[in-house]
N, C-alpha and C positions, 0 to 999 in steps of 0.2 A: 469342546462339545462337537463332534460328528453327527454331519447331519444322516437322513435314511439311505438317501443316494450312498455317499461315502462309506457308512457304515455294508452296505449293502456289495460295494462295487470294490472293498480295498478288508473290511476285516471279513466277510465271509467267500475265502476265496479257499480252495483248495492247493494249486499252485499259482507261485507269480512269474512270471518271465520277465527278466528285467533285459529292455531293447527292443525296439520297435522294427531292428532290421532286418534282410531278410531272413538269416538265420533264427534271430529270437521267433517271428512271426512264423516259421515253418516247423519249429519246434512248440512252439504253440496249439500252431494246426493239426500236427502229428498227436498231440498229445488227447488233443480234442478226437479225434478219425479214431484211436485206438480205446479210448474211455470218451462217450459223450455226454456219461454222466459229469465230469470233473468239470467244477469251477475253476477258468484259468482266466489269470488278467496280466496284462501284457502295461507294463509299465515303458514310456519312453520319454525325457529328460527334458527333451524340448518339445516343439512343435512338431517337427520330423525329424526324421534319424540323421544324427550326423558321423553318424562312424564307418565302420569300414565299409559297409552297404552303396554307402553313396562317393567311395572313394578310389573302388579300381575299375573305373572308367567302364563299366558291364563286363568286367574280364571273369572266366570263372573255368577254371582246369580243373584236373585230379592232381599235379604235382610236375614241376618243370622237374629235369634231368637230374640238376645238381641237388635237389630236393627229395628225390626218388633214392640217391646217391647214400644223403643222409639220414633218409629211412630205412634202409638196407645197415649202417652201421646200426643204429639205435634199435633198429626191432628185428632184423635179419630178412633174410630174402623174404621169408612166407608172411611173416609180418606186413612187410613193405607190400607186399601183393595184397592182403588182406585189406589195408590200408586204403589203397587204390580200389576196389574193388565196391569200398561202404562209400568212397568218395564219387565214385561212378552213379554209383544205385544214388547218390542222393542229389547227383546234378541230373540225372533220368525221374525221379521222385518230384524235384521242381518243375522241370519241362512237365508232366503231367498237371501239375497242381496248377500253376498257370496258365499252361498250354504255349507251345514253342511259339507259333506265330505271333503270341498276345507281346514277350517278353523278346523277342527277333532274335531267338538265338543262329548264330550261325557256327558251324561247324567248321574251323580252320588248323592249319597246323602253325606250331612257334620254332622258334630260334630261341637261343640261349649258348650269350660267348663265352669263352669259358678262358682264361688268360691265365 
């Protein structure tokens, strides 16, 4: 038996996001900003997120070298640009949603050995 909450907050849902991190949560947001009619419910397993959200130490690129490398084999040049390009507009799409100062993005460059 489901109570009114549950029945309310888990079977009349439109879509469900399953991941509380921040990817699930800004596809969430996205989903809401562009339809705010949609029922969307964000499912997440524990208490807080424990995946990859909370696991590369606030690092967040468009694609190291050897990465760019291997998207150039698999999708070709314009691919690989295209790639970088949705991966740019959606670390510029977060800085908005949050706001840079909130989330202390800083702007630096990387390294990557390559043996």
């Amino acid at each position: 038996m489901f109570s009114l909450w549950e029945k309310q907050s888990f079977l009349e849902t439109d879509v469900i996001v399953i991941g509380a991190g921040i990817t699930g949560l800004c596809a969430a947001a996205t989903l809401k900003e562009q339809s705010p009619e949609l029922k969307v419910t964000v499912l997440e397993r524990g208490i807080l997120p424990t995946g990859a959200s909370t696991k590369n130490a606030g690092f967040a690129c468009f694609g190291s070298v050897s990465e760019l490398l291997n998207d150039v084999n698999v999708l070709g040049a314009e691919g690989m640009v295209a790639l970088v390009e949705k991966r740019w507009d959606g670390l510029q799409k977060t800085c908005q949603r949050l706001g840079r100062s909130m989330i202390d993005i800083q702007v630096k460059s990387g390294y990557e050995l390559i043996f």
